[in-house]
KOLPA-651602 format. One record per atom (N, C-alpha, C, CB): x, y, z; residue number from 1; residue in one letter; atom name. Coordinates in Angstrom, 1 decimal, padded with zeros to 4 digits. Glycine has a CB too. Layout:
<sites>
+--------+--------+--------+-----+---------+-------+
|      x |      y |      z | num | residuo | atomo |
+--------+--------+--------+-----+---------+-------+
|      X |      Y |      Z | NUM |       a |    CA |
...
+--------+--------+--------+-----+---------+-------+
</sites>
This chain:
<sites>
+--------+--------+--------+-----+---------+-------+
|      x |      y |      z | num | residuo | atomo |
+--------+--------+--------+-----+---------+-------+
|  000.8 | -001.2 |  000.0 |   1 |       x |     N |
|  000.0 |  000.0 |  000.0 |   1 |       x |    CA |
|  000.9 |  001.3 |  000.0 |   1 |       x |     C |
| -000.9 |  000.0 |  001.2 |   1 |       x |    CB |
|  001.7 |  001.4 |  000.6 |   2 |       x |     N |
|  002.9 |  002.2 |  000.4 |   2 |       x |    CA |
|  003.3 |  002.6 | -000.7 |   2 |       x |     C |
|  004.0 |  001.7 |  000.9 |   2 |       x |    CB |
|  003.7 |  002.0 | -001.6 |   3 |       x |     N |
|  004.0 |  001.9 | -002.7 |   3 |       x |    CA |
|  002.9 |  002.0 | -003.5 |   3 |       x |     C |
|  004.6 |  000.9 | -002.9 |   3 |       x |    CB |
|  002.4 |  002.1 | -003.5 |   4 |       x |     N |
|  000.8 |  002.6 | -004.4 |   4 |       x |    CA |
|  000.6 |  003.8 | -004.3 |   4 |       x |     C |
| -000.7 |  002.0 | -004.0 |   4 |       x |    CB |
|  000.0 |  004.4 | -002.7 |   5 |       x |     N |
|  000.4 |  005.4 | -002.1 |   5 |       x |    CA |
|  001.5 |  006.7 | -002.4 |   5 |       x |     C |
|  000.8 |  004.7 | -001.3 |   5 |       x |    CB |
|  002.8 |  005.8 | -002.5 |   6 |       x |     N |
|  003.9 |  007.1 | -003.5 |   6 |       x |    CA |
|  003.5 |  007.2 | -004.7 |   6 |       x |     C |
|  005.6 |  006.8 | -003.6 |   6 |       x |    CB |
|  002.6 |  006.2 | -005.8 |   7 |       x |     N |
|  002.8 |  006.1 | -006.9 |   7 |       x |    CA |
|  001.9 |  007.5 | -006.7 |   7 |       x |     C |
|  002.5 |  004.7 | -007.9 |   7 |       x |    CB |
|  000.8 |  007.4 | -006.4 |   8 |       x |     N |
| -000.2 |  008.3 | -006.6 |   8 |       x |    CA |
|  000.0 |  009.5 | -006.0 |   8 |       x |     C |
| -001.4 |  007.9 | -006.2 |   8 |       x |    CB |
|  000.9 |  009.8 | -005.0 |   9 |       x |     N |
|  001.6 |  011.1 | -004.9 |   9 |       x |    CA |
|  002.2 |  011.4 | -006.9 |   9 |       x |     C |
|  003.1 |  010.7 | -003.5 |   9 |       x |    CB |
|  003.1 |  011.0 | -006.9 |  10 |       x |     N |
|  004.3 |  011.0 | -008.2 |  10 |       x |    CA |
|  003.0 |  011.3 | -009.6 |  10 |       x |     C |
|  005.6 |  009.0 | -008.4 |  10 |       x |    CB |
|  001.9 |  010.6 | -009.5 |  11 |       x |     N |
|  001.5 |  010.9 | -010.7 |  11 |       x |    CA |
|  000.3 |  012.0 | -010.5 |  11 |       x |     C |
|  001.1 |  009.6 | -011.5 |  11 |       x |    CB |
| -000.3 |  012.5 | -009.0 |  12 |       x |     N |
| -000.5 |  013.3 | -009.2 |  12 |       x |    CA |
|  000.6 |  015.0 | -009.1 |  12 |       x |     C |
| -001.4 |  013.0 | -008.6 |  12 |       x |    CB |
|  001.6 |  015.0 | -008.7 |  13 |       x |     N |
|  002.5 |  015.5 | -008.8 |  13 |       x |    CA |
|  002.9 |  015.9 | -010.4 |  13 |       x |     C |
|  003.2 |  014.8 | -008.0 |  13 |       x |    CB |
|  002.7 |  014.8 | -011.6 |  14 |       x |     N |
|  003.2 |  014.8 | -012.9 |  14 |       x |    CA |
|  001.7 |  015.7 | -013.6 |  14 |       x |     C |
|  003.8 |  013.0 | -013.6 |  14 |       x |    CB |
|  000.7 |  015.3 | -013.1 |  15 |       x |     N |
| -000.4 |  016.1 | -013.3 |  15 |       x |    CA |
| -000.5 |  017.7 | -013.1 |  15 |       x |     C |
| -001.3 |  015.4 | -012.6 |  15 |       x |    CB |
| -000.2 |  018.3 | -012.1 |  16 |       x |     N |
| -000.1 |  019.3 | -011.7 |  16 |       x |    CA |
|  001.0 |  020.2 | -012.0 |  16 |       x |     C |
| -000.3 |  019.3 | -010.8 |  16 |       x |    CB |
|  002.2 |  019.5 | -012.7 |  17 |       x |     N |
|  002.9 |  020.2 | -013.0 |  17 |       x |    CA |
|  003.4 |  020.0 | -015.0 |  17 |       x |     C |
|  004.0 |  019.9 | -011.9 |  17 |       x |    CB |
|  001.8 |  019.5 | -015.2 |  18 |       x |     N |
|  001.5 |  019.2 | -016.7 |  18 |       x |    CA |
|  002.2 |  020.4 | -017.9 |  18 |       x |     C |
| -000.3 |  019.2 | -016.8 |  18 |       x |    CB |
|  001.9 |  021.6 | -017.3 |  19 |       x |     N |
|  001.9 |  023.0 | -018.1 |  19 |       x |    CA |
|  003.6 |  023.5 | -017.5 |  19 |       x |     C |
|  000.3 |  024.3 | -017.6 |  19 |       x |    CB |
|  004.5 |  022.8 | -016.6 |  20 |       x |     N |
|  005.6 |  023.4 | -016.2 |  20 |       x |    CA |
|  006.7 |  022.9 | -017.2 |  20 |       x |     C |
|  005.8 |  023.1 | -014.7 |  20 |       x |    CB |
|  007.4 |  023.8 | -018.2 |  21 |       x |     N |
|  008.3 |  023.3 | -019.0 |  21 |       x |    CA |
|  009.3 |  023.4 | -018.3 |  21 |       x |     C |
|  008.4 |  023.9 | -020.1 |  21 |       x |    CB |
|  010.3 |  022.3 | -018.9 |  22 |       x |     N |
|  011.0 |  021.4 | -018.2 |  22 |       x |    CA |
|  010.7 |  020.6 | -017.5 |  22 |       x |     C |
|  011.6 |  021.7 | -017.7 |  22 |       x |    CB |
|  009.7 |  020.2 | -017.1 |  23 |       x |     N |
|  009.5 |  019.4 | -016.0 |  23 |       x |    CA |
|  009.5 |  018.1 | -016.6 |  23 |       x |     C |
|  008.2 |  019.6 | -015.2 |  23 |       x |    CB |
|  009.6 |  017.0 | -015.9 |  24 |       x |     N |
|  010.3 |  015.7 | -016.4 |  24 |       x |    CA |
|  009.2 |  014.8 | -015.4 |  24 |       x |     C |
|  012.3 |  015.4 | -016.1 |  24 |       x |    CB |
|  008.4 |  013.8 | -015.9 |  25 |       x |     N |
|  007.9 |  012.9 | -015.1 |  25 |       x |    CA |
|  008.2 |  012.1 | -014.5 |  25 |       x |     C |
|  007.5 |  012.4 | -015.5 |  25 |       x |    CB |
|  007.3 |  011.6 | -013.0 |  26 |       x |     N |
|  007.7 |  010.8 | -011.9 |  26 |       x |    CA |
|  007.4 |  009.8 | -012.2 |  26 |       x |     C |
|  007.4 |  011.1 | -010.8 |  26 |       x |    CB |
|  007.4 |  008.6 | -011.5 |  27 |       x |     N |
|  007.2 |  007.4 | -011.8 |  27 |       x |    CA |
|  007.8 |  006.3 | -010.6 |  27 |       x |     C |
|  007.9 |  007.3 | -013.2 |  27 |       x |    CB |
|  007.0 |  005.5 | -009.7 |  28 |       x |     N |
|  007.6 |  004.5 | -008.3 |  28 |       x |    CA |
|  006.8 |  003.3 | -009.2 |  28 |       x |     C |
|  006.8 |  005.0 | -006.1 |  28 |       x |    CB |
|  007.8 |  002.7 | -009.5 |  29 |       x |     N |
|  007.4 |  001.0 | -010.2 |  29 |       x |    CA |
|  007.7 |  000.4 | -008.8 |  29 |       x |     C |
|  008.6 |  000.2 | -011.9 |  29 |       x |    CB |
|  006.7 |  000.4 | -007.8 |  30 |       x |     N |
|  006.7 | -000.6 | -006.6 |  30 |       x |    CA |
|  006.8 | -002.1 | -006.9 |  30 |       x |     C |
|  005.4 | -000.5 | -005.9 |  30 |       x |    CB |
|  005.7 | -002.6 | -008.2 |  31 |       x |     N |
|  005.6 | -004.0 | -008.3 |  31 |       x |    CA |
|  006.7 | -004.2 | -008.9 |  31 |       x |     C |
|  004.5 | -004.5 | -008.8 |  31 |       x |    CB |
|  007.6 | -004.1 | -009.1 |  32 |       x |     N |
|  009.4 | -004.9 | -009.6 |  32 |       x |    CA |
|  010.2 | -004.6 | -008.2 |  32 |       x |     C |
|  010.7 | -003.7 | -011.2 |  32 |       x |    CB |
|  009.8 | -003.5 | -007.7 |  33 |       x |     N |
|  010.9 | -003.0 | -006.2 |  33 |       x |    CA |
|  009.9 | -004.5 | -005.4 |  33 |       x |     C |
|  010.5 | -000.4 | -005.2 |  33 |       x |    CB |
|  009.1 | -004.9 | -005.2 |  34 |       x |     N |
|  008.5 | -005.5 | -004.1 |  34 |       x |    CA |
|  008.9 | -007.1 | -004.7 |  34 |       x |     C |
|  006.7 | -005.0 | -003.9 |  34 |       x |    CB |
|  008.8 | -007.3 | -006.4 |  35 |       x |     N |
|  009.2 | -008.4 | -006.6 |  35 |       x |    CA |
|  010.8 | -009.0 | -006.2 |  35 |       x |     C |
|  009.0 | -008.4 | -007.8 |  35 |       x |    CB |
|  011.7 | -008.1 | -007.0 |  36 |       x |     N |
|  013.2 | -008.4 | -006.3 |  36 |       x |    CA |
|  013.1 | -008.2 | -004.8 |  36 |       x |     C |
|  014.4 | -007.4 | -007.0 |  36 |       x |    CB |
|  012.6 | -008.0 | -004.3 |  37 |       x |     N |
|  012.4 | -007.8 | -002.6 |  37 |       x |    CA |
|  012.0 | -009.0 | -001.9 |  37 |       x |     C |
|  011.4 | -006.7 | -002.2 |  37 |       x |    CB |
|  011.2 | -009.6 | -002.8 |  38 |       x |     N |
|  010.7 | -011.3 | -002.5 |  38 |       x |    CA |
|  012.0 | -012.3 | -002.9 |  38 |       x |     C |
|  009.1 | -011.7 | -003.7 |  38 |       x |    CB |
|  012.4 | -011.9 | -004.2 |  39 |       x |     N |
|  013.5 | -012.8 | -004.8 |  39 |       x |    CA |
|  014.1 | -013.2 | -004.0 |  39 |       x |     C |
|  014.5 | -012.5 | -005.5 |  39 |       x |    CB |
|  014.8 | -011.9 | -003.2 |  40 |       x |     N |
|  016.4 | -011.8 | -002.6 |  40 |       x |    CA |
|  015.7 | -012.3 | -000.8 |  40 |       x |     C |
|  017.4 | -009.5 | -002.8 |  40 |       x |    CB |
|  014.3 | -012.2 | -000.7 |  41 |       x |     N |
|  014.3 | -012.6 |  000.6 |  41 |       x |    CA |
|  014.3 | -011.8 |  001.7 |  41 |       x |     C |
|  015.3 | -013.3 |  000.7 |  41 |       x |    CB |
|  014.1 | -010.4 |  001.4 |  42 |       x |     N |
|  013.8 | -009.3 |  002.0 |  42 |       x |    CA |
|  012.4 | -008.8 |  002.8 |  42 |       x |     C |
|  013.9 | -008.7 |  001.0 |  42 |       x |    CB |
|  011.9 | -008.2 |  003.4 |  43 |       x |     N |
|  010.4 | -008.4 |  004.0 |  43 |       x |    CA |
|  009.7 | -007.2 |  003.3 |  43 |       x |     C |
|  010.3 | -008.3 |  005.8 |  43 |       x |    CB |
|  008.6 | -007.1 |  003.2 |  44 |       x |     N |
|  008.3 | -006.1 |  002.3 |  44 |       x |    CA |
|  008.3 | -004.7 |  003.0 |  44 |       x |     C |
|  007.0 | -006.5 |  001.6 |  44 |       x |    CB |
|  008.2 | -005.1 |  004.5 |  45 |       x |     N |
|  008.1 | -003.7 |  005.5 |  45 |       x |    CA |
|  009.3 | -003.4 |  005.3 |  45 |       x |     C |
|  007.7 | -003.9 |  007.2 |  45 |       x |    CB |
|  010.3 | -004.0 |  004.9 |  46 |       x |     N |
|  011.7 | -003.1 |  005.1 |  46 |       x |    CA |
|  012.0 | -002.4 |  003.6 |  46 |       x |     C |
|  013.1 | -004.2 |  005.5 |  46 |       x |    CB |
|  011.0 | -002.8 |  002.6 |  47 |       x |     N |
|  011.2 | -002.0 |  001.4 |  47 |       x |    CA |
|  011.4 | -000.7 |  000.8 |  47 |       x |     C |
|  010.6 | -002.2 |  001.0 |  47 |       x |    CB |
|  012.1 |  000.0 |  000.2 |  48 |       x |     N |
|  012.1 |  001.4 |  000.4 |  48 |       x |    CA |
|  011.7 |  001.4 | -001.0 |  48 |       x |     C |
|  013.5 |  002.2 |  000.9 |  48 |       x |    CB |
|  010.5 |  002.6 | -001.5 |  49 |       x |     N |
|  009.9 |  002.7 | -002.9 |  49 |       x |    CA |
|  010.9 |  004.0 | -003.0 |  49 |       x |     C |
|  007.9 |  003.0 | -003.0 |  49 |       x |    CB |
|  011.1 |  004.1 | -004.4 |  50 |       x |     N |
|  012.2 |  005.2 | -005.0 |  50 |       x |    CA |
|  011.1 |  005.9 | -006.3 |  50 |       x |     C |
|  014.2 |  004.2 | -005.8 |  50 |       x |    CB |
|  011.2 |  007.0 | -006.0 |  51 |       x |     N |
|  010.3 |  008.2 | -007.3 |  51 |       x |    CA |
|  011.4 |  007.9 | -007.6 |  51 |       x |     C |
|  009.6 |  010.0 | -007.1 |  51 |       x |    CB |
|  011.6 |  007.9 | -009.2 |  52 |       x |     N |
|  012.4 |  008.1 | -010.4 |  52 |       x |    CA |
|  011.6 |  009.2 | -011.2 |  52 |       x |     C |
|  012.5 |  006.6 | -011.2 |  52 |       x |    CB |
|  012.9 |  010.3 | -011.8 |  53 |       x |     N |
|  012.4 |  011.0 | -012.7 |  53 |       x |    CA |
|  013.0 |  010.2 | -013.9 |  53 |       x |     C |
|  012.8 |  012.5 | -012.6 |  53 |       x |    CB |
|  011.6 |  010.6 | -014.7 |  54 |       x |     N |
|  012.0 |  009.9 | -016.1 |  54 |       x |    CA |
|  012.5 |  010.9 | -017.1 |  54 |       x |     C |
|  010.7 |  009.1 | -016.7 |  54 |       x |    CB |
|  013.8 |  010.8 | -017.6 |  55 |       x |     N |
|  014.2 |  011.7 | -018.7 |  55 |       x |    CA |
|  013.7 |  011.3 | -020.3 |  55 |       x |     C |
|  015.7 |  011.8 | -018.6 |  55 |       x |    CB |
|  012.7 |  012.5 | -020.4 |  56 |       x |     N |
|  011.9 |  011.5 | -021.5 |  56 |       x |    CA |
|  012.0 |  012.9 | -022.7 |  56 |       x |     C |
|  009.9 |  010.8 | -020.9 |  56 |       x |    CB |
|  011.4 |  013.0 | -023.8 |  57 |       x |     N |
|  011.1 |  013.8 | -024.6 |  57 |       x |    CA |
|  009.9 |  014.9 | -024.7 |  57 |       x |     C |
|  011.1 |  013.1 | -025.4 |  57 |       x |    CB |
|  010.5 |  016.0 | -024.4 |  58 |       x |     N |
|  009.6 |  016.7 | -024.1 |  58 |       x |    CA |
|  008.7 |  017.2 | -025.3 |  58 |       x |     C |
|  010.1 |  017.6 | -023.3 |  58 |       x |    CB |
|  007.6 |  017.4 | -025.1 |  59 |       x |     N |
|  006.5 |  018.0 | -026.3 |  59 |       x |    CA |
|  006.2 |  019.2 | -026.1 |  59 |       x |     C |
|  005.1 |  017.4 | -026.5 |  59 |       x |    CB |
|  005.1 |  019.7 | -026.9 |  60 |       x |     N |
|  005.6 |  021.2 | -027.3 |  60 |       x |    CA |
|  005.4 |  022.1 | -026.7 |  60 |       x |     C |
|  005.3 |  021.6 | -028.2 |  60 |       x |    CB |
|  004.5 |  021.5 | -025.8 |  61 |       x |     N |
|  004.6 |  022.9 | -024.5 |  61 |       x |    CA |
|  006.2 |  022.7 | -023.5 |  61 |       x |     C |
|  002.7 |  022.7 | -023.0 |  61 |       x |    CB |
|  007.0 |  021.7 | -023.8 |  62 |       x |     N |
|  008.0 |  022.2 | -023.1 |  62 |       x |    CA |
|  008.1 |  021.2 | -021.5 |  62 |       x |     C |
|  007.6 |  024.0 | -023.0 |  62 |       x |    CB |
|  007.1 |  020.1 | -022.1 |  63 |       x |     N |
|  007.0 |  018.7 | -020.6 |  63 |       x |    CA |
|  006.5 |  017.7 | -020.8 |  63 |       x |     C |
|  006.2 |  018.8 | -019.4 |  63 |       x |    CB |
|  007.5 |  016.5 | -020.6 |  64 |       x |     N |
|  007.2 |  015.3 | -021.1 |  64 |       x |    CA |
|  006.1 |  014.7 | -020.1 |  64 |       x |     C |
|  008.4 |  014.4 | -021.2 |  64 |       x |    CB |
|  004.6 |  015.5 | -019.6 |  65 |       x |     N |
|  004.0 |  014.6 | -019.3 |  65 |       x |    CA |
|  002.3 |  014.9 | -020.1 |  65 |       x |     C |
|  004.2 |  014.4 | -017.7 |  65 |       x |    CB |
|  002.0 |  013.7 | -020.4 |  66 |       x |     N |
|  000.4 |  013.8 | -020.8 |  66 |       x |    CA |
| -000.2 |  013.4 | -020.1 |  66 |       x |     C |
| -000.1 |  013.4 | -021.8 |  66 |       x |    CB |
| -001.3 |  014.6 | -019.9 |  67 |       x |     N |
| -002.9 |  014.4 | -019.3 |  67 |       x |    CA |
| -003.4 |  013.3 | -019.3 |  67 |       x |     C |
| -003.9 |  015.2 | -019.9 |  67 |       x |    CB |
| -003.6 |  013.0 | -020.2 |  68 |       x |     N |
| -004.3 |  011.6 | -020.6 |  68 |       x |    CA |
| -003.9 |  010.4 | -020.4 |  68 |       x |     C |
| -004.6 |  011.6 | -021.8 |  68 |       x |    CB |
| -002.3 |  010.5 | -020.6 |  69 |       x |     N |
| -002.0 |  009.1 | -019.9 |  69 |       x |    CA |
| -002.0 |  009.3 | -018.2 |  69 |       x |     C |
| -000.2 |  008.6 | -020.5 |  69 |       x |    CB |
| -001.7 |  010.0 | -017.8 |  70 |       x |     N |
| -001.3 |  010.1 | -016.4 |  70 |       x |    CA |
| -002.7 |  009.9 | -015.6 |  70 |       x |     C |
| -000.5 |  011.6 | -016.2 |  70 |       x |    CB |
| -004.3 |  010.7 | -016.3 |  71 |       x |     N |
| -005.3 |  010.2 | -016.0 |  71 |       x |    CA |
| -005.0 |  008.6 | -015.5 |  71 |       x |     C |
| -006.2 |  010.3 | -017.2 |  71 |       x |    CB |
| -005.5 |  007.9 | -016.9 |  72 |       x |     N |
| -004.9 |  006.7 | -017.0 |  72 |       x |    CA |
| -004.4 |  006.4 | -015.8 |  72 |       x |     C |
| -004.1 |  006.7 | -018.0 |  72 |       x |    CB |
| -003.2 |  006.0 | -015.8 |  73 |       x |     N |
| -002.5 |  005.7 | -014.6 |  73 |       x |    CA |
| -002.9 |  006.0 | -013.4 |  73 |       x |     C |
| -001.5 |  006.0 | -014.6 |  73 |       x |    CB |
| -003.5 |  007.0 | -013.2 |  74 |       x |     N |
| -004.7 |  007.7 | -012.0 |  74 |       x |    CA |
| -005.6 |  006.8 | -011.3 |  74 |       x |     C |
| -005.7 |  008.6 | -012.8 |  74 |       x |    CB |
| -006.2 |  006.4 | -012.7 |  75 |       x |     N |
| -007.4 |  005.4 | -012.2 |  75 |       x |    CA |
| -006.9 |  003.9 | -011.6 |  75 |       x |     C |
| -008.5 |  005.1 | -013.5 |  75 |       x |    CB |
| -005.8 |  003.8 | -012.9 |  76 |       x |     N |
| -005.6 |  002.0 | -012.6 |  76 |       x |    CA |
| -004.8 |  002.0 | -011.2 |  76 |       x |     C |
| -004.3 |  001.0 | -014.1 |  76 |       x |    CB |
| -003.8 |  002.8 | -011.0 |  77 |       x |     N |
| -003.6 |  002.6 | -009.5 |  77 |       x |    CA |
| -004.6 |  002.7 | -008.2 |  77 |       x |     C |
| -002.7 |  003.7 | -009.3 |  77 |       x |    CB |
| -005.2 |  003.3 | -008.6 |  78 |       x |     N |
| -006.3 |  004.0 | -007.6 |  78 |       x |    CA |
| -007.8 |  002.5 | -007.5 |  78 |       x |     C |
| -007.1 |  006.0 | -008.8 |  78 |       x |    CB |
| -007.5 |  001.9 | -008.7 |  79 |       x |     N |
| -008.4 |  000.5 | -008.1 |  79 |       x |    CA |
| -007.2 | -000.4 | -007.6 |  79 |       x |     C |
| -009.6 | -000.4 | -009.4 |  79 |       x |    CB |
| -005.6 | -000.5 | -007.7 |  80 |       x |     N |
| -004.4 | -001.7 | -007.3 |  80 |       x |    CA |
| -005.0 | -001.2 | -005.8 |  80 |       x |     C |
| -002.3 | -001.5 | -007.6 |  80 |       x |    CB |
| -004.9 |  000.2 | -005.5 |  81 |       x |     N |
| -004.6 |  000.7 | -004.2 |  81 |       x |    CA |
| -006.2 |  000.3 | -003.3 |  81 |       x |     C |
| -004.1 |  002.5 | -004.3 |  81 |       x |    CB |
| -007.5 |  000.2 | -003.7 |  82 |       x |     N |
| -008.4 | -000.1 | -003.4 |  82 |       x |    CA |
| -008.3 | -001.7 | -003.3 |  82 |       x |     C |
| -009.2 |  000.5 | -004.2 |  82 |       x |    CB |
| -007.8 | -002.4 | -004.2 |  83 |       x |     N |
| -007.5 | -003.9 | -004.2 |  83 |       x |    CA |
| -007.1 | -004.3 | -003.1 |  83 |       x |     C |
| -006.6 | -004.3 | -005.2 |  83 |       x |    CB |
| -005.5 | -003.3 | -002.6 |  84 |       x |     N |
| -005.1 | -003.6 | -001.5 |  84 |       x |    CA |
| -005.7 | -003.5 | -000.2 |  84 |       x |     C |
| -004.2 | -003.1 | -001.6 |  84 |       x |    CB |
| -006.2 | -003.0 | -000.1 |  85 |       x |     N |
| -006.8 | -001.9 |  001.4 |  85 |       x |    CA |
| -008.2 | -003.5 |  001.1 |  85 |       x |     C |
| -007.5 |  000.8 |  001.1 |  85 |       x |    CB |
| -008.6 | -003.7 |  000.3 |  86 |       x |     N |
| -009.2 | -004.8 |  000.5 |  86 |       x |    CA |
| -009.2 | -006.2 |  001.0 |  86 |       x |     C |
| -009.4 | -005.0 | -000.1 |  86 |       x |    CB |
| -007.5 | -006.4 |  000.4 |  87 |       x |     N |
| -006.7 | -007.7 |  001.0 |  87 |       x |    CA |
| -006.7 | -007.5 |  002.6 |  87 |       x |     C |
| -005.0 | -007.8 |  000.5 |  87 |       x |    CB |
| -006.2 | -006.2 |  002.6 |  88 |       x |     N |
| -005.6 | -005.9 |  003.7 |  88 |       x |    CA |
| -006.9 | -006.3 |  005.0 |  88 |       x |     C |
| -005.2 | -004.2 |  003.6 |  88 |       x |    CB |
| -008.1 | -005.4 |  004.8 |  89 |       x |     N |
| -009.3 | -005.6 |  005.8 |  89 |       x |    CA |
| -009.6 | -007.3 |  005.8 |  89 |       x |     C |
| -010.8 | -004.6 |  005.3 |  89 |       x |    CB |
| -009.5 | -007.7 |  004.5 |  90 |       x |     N |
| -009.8 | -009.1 |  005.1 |  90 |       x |    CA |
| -009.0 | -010.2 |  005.8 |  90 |       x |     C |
| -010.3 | -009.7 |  004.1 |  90 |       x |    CB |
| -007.5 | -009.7 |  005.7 |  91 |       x |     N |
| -006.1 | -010.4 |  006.1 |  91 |       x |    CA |
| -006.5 | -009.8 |  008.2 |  91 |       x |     C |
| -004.1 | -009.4 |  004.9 |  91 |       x |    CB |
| -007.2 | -008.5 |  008.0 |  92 |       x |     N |
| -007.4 | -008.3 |  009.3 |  92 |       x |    CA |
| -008.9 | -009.0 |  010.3 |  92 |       x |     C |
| -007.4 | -006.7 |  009.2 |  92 |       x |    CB |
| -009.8 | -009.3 |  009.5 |  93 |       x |     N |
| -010.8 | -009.6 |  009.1 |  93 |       x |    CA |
| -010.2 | -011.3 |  010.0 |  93 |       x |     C |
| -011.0 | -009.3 |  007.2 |  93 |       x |    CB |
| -009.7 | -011.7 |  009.4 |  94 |       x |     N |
| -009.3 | -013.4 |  009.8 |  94 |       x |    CA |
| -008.6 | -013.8 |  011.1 |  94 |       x |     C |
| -008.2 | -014.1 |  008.7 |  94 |       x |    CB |
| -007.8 | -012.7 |  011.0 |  95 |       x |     N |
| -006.9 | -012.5 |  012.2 |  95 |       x |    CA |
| -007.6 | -012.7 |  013.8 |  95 |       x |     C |
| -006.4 | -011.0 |  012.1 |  95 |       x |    CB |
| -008.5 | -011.1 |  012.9 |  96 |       x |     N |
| -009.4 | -010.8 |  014.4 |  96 |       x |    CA |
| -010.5 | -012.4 |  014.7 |  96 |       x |     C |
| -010.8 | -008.8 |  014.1 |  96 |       x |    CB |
| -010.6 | -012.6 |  013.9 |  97 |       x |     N |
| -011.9 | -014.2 |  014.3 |  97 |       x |    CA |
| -010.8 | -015.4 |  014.5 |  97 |       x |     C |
| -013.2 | -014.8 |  012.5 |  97 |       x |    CB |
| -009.8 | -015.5 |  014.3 |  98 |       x |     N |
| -008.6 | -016.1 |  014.5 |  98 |       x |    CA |
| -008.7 | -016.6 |  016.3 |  98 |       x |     C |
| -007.2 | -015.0 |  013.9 |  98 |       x |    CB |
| -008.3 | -015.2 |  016.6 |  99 |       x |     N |
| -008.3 | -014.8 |  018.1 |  99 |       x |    CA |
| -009.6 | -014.7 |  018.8 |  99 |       x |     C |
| -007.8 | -013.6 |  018.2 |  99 |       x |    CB |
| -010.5 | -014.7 |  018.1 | 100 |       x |     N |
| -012.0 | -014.5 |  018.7 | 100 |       x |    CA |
| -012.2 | -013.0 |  019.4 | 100 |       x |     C |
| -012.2 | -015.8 |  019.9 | 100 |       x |    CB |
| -011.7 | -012.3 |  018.4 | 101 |       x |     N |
| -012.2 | -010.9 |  019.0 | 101 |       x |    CA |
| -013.4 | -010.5 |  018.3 | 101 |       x |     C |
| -011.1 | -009.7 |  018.8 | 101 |       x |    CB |
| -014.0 | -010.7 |  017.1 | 102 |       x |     N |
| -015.6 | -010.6 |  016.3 | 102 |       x |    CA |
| -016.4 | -010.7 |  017.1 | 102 |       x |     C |
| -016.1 | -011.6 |  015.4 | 102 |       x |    CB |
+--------+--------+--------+-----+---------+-------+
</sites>
């Protein structure tokens, strides 16, 4: 959730600074940072998410980011991050009847 969390910071961040020339897009690819984090045997609480600026080609107002994709990405994170918070209540959900606190 963290990592979803910064994404949606970073892309609303790339949103609001749509019209700022020079500006270069953000971007936290959590699901590769969380995969090699599983590989190597790591816990995911100790994971640190990294904003990357992306040096990309800027268009003609002078900023490589578009509205429309960044929408985009808006939404699809915005149901991962709903997805999660779902796992999550029900992972809490089991716990608590686990223990017989329900």
């Amino acid at each position: 959730m963290r990592g979803s969390w910064q994404r949606e910071t970073a892309l609303t961040a790339n949103m609001a600074n749509a019209e700022t020339p020079g500006y270069h897009r953000q971007e936290v690819n959590f699901e590769s940072t969380l995969q090699n984090a599983m590989s190597s045997g790591t816990s995911p609480e100790e994971v640190e998410f990294q904003t990357e600026r992306l040096p990309e080609q800027a268009g003609p107002n002078g900023t490589s980011v578009s509205i429309d994709e960044e929408s985009a990405k808006l939404a699809e994170n915005g149901l991962d991050y709903q997805a999660l918070t779902d796992v999550a209540t029900t992972r809490n959900e089991i716990l608590k009847s686990a223990i017989g606190v329900l």
